[in-house]
Structures are given as C-alpha cells and as structure tokens.
MARSE-537755 format. One record per residue (C-alpha): residue number from 1; x, y, z negated; residue in one letter. Coordinates in nm, 2 decimals. Layout:
<r><resi>NUM</resi><x>X</x><y>Y</y><z>Z</z><resn>a</resn></r>
...
***
This chain:
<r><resi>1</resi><x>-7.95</x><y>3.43</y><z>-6.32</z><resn>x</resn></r>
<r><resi>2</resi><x>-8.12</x><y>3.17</y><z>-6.03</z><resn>x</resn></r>
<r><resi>3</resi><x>-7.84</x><y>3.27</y><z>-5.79</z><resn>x</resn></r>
<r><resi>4</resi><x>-7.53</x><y>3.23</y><z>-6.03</z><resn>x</resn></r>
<r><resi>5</resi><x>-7.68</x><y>2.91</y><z>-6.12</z><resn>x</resn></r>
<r><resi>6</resi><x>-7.71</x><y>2.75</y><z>-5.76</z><resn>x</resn></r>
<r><resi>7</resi><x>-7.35</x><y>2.91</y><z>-5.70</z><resn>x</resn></r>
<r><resi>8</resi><x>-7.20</x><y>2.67</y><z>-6.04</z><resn>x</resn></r>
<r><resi>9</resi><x>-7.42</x><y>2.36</y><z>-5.92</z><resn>x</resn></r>
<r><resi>10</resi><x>-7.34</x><y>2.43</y><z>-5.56</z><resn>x</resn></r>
<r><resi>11</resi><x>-6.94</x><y>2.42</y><z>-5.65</z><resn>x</resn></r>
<r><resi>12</resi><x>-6.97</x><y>2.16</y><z>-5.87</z><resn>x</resn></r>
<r><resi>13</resi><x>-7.13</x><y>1.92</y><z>-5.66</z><resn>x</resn></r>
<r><resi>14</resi><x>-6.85</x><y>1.97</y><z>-5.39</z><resn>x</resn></r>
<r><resi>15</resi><x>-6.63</x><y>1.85</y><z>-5.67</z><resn>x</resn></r>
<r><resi>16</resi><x>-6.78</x><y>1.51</y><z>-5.70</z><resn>x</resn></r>
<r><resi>17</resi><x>-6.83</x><y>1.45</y><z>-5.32</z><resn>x</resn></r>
<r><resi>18</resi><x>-6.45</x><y>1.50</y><z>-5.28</z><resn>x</resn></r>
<r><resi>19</resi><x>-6.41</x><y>1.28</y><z>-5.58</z><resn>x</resn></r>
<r><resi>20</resi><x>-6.64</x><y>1.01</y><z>-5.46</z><resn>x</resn></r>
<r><resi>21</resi><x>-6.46</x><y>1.01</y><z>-5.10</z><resn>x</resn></r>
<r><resi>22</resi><x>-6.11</x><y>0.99</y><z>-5.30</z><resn>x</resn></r>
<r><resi>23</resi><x>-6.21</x><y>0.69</y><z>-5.49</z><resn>x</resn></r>
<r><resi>24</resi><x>-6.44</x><y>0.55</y><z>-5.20</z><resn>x</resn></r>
<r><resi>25</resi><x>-6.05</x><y>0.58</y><z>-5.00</z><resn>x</resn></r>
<r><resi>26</resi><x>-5.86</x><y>0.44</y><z>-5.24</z><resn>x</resn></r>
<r><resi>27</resi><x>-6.04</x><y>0.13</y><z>-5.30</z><resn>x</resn></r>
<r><resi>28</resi><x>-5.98</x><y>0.05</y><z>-4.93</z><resn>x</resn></r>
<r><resi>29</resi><x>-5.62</x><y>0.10</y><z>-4.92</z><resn>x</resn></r>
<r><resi>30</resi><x>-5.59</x><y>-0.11</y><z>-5.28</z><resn>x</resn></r>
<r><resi>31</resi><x>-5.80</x><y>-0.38</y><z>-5.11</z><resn>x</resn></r>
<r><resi>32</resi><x>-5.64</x><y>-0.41</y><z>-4.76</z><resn>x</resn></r>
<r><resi>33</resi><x>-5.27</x><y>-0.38</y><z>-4.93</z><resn>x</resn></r>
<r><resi>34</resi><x>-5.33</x><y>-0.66</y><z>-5.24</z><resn>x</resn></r>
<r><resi>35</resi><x>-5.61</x><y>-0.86</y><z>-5.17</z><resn>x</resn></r>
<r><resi>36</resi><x>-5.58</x><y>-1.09</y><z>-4.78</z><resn>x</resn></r>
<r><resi>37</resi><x>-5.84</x><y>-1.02</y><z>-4.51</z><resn>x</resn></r>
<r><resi>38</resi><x>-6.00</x><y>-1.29</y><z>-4.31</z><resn>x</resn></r>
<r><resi>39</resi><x>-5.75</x><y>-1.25</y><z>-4.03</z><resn>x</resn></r>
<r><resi>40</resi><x>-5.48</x><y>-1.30</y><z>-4.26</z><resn>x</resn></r>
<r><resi>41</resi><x>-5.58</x><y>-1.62</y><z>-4.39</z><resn>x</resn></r>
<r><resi>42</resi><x>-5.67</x><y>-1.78</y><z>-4.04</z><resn>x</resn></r>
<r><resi>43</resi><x>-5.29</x><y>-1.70</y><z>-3.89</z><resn>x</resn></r>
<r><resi>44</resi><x>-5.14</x><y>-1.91</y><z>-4.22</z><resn>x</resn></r>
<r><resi>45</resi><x>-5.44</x><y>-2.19</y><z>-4.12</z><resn>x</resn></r>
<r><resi>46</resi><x>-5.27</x><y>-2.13</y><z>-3.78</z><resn>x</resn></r>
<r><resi>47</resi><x>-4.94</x><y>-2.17</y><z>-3.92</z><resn>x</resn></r>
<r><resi>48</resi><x>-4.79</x><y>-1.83</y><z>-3.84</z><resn>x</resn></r>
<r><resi>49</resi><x>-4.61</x><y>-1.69</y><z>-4.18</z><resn>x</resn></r>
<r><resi>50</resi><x>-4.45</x><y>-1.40</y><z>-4.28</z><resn>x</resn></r>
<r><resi>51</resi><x>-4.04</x><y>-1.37</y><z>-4.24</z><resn>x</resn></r>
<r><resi>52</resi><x>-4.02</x><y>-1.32</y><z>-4.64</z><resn>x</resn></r>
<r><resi>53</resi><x>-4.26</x><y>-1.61</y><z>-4.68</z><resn>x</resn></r>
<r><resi>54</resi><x>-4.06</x><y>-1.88</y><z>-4.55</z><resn>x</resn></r>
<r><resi>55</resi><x>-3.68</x><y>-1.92</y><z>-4.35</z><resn>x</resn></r>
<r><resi>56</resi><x>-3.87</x><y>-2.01</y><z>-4.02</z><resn>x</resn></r>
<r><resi>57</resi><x>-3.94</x><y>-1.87</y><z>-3.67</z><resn>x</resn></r>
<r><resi>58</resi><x>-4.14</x><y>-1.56</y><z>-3.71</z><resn>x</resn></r>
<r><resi>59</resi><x>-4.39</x><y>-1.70</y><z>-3.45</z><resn>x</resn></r>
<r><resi>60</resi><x>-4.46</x><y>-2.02</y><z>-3.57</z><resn>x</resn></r>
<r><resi>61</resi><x>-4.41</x><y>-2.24</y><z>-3.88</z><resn>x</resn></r>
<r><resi>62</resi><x>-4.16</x><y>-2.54</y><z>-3.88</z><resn>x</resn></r>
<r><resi>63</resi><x>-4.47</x><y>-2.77</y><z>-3.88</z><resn>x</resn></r>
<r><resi>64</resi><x>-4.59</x><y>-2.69</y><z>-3.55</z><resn>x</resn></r>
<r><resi>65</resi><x>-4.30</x><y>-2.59</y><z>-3.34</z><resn>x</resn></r>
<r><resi>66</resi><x>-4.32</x><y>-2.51</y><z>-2.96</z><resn>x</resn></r>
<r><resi>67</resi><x>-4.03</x><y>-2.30</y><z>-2.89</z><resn>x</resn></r>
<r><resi>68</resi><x>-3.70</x><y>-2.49</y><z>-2.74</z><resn>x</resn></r>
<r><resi>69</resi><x>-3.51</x><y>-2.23</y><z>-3.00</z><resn>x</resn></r>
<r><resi>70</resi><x>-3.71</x><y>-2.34</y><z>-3.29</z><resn>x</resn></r>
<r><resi>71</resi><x>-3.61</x><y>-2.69</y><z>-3.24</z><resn>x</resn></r>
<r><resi>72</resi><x>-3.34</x><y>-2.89</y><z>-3.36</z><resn>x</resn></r>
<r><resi>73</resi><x>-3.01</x><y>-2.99</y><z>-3.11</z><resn>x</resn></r>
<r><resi>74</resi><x>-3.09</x><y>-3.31</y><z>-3.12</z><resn>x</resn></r>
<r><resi>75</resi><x>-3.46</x><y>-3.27</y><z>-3.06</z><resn>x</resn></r>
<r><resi>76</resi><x>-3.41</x><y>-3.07</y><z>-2.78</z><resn>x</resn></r>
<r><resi>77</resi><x>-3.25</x><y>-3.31</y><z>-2.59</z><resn>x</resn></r>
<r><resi>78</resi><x>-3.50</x><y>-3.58</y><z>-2.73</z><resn>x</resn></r>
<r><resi>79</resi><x>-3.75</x><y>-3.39</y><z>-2.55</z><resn>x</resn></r>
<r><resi>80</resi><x>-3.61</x><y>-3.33</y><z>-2.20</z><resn>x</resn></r>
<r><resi>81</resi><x>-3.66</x><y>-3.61</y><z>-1.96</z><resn>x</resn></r>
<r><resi>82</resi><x>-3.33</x><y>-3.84</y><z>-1.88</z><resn>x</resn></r>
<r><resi>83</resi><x>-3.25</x><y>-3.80</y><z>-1.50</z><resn>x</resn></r>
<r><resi>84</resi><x>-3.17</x><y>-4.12</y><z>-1.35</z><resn>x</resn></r>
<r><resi>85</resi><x>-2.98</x><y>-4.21</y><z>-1.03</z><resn>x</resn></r>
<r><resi>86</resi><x>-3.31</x><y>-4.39</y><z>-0.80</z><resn>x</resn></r>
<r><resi>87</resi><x>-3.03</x><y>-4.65</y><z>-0.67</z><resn>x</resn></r>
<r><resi>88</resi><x>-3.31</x><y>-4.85</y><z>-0.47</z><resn>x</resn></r>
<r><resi>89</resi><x>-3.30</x><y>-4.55</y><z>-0.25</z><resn>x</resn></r>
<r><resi>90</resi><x>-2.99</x><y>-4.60</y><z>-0.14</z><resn>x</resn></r>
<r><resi>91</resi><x>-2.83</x><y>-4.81</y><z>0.14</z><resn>x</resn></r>
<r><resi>92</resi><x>-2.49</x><y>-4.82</y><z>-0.02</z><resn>x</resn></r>
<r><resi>93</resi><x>-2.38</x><y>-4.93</y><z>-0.36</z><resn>x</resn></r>
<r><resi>94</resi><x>-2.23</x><y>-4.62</y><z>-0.61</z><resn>x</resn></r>
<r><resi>95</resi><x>-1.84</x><y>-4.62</y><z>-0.66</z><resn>x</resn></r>
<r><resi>96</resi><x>-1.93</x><y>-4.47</y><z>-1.05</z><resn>x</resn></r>
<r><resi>97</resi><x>-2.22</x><y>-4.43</y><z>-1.28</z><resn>x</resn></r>
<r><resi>98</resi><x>-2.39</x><y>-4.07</y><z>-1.17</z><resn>x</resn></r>
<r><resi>99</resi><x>-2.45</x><y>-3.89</y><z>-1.51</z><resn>x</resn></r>
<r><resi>100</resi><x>-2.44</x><y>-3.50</y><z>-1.41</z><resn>x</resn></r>
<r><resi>101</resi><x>-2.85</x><y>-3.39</y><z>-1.38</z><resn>x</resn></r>
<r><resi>102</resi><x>-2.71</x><y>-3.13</y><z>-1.10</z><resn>x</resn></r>
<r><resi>103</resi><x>-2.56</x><y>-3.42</y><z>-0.84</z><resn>x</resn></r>
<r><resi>104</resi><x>-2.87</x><y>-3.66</y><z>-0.90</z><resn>x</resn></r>
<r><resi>105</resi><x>-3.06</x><y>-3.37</y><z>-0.81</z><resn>x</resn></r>
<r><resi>106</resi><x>-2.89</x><y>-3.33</y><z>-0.47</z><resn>x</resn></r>
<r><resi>107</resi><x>-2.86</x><y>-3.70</y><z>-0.37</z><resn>x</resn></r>
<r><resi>108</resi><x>-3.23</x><y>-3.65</y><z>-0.38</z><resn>x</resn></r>
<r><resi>109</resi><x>-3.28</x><y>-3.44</y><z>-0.21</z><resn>x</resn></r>
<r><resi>110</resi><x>-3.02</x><y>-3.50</y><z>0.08</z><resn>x</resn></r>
<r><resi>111</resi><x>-3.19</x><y>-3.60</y><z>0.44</z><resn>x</resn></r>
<r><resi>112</resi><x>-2.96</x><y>-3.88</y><z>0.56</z><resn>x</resn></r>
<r><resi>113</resi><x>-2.75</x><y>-4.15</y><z>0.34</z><resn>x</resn></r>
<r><resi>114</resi><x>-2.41</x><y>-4.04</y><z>0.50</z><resn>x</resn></r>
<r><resi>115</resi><x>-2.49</x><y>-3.68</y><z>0.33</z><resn>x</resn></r>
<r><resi>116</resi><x>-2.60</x><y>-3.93</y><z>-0.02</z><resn>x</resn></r>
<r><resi>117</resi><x>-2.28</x><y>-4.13</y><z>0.01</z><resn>x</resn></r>
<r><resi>118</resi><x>-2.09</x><y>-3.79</y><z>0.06</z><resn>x</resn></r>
<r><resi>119</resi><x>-2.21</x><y>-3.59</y><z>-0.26</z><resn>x</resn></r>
<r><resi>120</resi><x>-2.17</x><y>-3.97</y><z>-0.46</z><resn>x</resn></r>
<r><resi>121</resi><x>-1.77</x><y>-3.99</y><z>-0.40</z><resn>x</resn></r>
<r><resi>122</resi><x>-1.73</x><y>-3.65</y><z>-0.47</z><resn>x</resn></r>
<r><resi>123</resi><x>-1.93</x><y>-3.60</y><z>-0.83</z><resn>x</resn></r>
<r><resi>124</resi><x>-1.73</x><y>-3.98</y><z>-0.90</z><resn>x</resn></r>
<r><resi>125</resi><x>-1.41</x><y>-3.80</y><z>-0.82</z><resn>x</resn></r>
<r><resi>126</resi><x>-1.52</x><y>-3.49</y><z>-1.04</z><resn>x</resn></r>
<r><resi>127</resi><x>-1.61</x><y>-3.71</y><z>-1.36</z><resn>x</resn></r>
<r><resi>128</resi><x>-1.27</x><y>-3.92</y><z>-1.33</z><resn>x</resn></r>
<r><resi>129</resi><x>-1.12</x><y>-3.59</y><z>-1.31</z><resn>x</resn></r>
<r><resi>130</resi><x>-0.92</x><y>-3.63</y><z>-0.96</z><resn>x</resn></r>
<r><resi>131</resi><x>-1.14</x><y>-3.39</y><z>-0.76</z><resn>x</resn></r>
<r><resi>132</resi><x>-0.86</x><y>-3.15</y><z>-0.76</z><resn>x</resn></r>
<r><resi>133</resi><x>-0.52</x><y>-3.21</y><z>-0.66</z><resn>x</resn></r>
<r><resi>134</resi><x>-0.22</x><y>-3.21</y><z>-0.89</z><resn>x</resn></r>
<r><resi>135</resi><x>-0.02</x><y>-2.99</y><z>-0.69</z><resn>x</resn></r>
<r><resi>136</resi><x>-0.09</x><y>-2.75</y><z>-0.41</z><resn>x</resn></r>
<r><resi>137</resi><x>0.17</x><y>-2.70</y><z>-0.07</z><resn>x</resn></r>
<r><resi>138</resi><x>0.34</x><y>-2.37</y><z>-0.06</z><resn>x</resn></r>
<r><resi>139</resi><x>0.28</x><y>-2.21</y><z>0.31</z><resn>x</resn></r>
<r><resi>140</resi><x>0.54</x><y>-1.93</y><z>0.26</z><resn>x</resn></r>
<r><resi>141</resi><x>0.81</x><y>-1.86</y><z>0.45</z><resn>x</resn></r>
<r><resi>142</resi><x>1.10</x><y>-2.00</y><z>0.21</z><resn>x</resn></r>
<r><resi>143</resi><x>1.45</x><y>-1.80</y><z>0.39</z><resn>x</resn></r>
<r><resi>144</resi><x>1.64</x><y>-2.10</y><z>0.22</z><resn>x</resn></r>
<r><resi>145</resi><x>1.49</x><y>-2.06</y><z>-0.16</z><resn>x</resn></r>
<r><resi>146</resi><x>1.37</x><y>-2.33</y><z>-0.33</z><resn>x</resn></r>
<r><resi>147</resi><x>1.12</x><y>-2.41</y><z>-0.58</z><resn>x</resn></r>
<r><resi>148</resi><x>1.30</x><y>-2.48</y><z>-0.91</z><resn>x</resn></r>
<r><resi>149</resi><x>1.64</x><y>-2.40</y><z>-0.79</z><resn>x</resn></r>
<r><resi>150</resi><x>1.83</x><y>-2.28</y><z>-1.12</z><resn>x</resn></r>
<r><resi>151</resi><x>2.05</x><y>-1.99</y><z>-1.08</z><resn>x</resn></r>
<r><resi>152</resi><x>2.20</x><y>-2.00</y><z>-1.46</z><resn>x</resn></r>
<r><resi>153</resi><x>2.19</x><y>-1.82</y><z>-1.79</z><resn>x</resn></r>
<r><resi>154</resi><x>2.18</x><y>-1.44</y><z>-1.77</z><resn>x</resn></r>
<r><resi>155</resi><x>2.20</x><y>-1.22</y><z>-2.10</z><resn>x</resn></r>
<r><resi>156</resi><x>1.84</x><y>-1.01</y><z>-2.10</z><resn>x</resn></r>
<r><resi>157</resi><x>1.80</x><y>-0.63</y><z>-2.28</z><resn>x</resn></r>
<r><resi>158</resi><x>1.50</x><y>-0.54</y><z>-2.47</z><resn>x</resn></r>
<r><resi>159</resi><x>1.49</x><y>-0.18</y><z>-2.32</z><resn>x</resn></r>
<r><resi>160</resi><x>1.59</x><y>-0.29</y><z>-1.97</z><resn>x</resn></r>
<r><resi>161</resi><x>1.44</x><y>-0.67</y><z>-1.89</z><resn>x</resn></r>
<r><resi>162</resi><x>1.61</x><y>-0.91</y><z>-1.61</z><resn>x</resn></r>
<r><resi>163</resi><x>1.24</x><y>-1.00</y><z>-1.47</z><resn>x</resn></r>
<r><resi>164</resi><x>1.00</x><y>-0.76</y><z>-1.58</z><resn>x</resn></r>
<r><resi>165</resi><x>0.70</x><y>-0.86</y><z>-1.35</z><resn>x</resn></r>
<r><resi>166</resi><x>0.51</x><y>-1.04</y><z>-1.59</z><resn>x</resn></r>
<r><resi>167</resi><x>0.58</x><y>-1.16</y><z>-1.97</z><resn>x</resn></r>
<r><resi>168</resi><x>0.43</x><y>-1.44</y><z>-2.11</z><resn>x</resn></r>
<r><resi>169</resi><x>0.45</x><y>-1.58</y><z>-2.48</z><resn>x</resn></r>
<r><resi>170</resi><x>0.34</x><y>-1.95</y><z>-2.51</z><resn>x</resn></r>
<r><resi>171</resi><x>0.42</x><y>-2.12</y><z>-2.84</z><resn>x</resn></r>
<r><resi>172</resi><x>0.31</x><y>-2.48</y><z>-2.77</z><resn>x</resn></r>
<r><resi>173</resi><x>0.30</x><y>-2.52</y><z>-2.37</z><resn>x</resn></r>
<r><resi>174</resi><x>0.63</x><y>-2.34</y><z>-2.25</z><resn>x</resn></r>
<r><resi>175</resi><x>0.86</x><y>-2.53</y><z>-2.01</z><resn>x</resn></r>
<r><resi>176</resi><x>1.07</x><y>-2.48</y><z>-1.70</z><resn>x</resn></r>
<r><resi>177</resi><x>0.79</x><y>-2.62</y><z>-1.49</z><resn>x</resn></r>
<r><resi>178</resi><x>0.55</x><y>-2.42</y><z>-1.68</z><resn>x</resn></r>
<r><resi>179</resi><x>0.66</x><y>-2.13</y><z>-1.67</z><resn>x</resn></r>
<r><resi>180</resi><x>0.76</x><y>-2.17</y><z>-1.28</z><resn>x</resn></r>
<r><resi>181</resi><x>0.38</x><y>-2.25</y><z>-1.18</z><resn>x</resn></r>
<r><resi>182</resi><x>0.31</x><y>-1.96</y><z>-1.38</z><resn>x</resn></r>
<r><resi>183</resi><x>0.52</x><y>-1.71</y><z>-1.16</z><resn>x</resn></r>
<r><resi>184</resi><x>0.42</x><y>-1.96</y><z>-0.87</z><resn>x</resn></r>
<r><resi>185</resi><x>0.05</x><y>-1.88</y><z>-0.88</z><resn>x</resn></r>
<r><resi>186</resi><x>0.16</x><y>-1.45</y><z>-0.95</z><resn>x</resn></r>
<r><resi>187</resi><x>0.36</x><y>-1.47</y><z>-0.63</z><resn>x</resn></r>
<r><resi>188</resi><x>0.65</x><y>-1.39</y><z>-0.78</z><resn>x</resn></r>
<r><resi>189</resi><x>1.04</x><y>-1.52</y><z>-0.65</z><resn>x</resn></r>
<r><resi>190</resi><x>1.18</x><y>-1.54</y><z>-0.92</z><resn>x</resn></r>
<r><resi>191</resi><x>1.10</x><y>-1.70</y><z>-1.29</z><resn>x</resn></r>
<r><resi>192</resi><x>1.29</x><y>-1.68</y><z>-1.67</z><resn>x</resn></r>
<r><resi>193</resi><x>1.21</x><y>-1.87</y><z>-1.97</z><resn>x</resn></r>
<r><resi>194</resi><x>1.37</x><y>-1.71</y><z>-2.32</z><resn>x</resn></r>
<r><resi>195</resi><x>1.36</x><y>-1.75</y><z>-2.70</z><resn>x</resn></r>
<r><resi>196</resi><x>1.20</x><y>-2.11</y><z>-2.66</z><resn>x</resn></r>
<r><resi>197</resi><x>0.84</x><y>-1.97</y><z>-2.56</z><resn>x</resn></r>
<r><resi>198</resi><x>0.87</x><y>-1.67</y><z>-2.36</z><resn>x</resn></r>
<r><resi>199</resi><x>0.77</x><y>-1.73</y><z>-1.97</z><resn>x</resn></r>
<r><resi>200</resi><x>0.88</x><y>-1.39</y><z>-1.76</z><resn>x</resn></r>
<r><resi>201</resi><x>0.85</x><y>-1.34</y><z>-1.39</z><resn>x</resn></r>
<r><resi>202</resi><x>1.04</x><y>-1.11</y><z>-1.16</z><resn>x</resn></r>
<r><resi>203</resi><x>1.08</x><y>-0.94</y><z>-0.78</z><resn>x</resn></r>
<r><resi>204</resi><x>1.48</x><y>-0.93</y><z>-0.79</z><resn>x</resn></r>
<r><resi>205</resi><x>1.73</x><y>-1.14</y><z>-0.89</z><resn>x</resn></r>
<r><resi>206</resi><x>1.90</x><y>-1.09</y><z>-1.16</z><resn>x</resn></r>
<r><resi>207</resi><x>2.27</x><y>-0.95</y><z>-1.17</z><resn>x</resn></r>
<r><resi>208</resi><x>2.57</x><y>-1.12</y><z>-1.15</z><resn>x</resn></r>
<r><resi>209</resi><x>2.71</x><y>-0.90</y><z>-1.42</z><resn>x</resn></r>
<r><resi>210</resi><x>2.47</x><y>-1.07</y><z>-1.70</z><resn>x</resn></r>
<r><resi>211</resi><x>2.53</x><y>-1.38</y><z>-1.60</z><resn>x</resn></r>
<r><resi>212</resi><x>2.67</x><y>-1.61</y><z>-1.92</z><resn>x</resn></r>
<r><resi>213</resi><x>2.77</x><y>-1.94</y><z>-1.99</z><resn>x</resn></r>
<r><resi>214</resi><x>2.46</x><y>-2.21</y><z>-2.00</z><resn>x</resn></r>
<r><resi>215</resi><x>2.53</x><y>-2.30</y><z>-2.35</z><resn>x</resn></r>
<r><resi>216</resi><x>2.43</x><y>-1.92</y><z>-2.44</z><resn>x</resn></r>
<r><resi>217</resi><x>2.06</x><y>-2.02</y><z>-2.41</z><resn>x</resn></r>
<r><resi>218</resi><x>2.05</x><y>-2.33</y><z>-2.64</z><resn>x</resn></r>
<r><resi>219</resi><x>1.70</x><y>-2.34</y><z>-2.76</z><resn>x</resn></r>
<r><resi>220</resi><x>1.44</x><y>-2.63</y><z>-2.69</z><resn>x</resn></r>
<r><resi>221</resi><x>1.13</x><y>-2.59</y><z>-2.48</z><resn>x</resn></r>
<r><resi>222</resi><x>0.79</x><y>-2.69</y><z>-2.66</z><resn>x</resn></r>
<r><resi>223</resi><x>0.72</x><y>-2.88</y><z>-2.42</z><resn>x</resn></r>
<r><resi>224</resi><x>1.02</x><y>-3.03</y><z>-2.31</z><resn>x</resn></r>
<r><resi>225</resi><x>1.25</x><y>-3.08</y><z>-2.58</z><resn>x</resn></r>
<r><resi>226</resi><x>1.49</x><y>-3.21</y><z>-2.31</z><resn>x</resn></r>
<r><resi>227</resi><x>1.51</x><y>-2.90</y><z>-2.16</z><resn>x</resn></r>
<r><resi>228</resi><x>1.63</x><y>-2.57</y><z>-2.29</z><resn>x</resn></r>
<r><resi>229</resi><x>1.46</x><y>-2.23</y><z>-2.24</z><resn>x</resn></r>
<r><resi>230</resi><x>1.69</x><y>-1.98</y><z>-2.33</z><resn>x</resn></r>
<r><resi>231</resi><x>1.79</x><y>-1.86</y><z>-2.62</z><resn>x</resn></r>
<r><resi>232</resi><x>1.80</x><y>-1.57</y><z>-2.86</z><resn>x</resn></r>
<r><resi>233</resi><x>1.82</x><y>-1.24</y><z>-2.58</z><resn>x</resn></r>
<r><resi>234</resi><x>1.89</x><y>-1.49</y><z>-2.30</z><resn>x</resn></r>
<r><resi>235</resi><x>1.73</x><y>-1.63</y><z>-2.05</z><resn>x</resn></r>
<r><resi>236</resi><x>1.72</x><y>-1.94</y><z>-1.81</z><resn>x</resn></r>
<r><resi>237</resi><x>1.63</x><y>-1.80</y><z>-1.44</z><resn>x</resn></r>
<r><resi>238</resi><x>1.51</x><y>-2.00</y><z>-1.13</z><resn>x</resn></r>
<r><resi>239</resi><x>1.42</x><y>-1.94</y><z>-0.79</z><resn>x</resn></r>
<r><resi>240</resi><x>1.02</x><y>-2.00</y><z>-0.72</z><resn>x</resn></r>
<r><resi>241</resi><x>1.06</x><y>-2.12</y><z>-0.34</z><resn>x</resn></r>
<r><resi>242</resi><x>0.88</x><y>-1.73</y><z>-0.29</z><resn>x</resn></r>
<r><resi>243</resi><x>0.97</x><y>-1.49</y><z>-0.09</z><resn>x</resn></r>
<r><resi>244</resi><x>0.91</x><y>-1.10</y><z>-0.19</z><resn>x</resn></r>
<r><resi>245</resi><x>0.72</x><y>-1.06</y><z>0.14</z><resn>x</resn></r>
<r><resi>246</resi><x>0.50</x><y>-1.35</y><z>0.08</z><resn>x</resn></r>
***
C-alpha cells in the first residue's frame, strides 16, 4: 500500500513541476513581448524608433538627424562649407567668377601662378561653354568628295535599303547637317535623310537606277523647315567628305 502510494505522489508531483515551469515560461515570453524592457525605453529617450512607429530613418529620429541621407536637399547643402576662390593668392586678376569646388581645388593646390592662370582660363572657358570647339577638321584623305555635296533624290525599298549602315529616327532634331555629322562621326561616306526624321548612313553610293526627280522627296526637316528630308520611300543622299578606307 506504502509503495503504490509514493508511486501516485511521485507522478503527481512531476505534474506540477512541469506545470509550474510552463507557467513560470510563459510569463516571460508574455512580459518581454507586451510589456517594454529598460533597453527599450532608453533607445526611444535616445531617439531611435521603430519603422512602424514613425516614417523616419530606421537609425535615428527626425529630431536628431546625423546622416547626410536623412537630411533635407536643401540642408545638405546648408551644411557643406562654400569653396571660395583665395583671389589674394594670386598675381593675376580672374577672367570669370570660379564657381566649380573641383577647379578651386586645383588652383590651390598648383606650385607656380602660370600653372594657376592656366587651370583659371580653362574652367572660365568650360562654364561659358566654349571649351570645346564647334567643329572638328576632317584629316582623311578626301579623293575629290566633299562634305555635304548632294547627289539627289533616290527612291529607297523597305526590304533592300540605299544606305543601310546605320538608321536613325529623330522626330525633333533631324536635318541635312544633322544627320551628316551623324554619319560623319560613324565614318561613313555617304549619308540619307527620309520620311522627314529618318537619318541613314551608308558604304556605297547609291544607284543611278533609283535616282528620281528632287521634288519626289518633299517633306520638311524638323529642324530645318527650309530644307527637305525626303519623302514618303525616298530619300535625300549626300557625300560625307569620307572615304571608305578612312
């Protein structure tokens, strides 16, 4: 009788340590989950939220910002320091106003003023935009082209195109000149505008069979109302000033 009652008292008190360590277990979890820890309240006094809590920077709260991408535009460049032109170091008086942080930068930190006066014209002829010339000379051998030399209206296929080095489609810019620099710059000899905005570029001529009369390609360039380019399956072809060996 002793032994079958240690074995009930022996198997019920396992029962309540197991249900003392389940409740002891879920009272943890209830409070770390509902109720906020210490650590938690000191990172809000910090000012670091939660993404749900607020539309800020997970890192910091917009009231004390220290990121450059938590800041506004305007109060990034608030914050960084104006570069400014030291003109008292100069022997030589500034053809423009330096604005670009880069080119003050090196006028500093030339040696000699010939080398400061150098990097001066140049950034002044950068910012007024005439750094770069309008046109550039053409070195190649011309065997008697020329650049812009028409050779008339040809009739062009869909299947089987006059020039078919490059096609272009340009809706606002196309012109004769245009569309010349374009083949120009590809190294092509020969160039065809068609259908007002379509620029095309070629190796050969094109035949003297497709050859039309000029008022076959009657529609205006957007660029150039003055000028026509082409027409409906028809095209206006020049000479580059290009050979096919250059």
């Amino acid at each position: 009788m002793a032994i079958l009652l240690r074995r009930i008292c022996y198997k019920y008190t396992k029962c309540i340590i197991a249900s003392v360590l389940i409740a002891f277990f879920a009272q943890i979890i209830i409070a770390v989950s509902f109720f906020p820890s210490a650590n938690d309240n000191l990172l809000k006094k910090n000012g670091y939220v939660a993404r749900h809590e607020a539309e800020v920077s997970a890192r910091k709260s917009s009231f004390e910002l220290s990121d450059d991408e938590d800041l506004p535009s305007s109060n990034k460049q608030q914050n960084k320091p104006l570069s400014l032109l030291r003109v008292e170091e100069l022997d030589f008086k500034p053809a423009c106003d330096i604005y670009s942080r880069e080119a003050i930068s090196a006028i500093h930190r030339a040696k000699t003023q010939t080398c400061k006066q150098e990097i001066v014209n140049k950034t002044c002829l950068i910012q007024e935009g005439h750094f770069y010339p309008e046109n550039l000379p053409n070195y190649c051998p011309h065997n008697r082209v020329t650049y812009g030399k028409y050779l008339g209206c040809y009739v062009d296929e869909k299947k089987l195109r006059l020039l078919s080095g490059f096609y272009g489609n340009y809706a606002n810019t196309n012109s004769r000149t245009a569309c010349l620099d374009i083949c120009v710059q590809g190294g092509f000899p020969y160039a065809g505008v068609q259908y007002a905005s379509e620029c095309f570029c070629g190796e050969s001529p094109p035949p003297a069979t497709s050859k039309v009369s000029d008022d076959s390609c009657d529609m205006k360039c957007p660029a150039s109302t003055a000028e026509t380019c082409g027409g409906y399956f028809t095209m206006n072809v020049f000479e580059t000033g290009l050979t096919s060996k250059c």
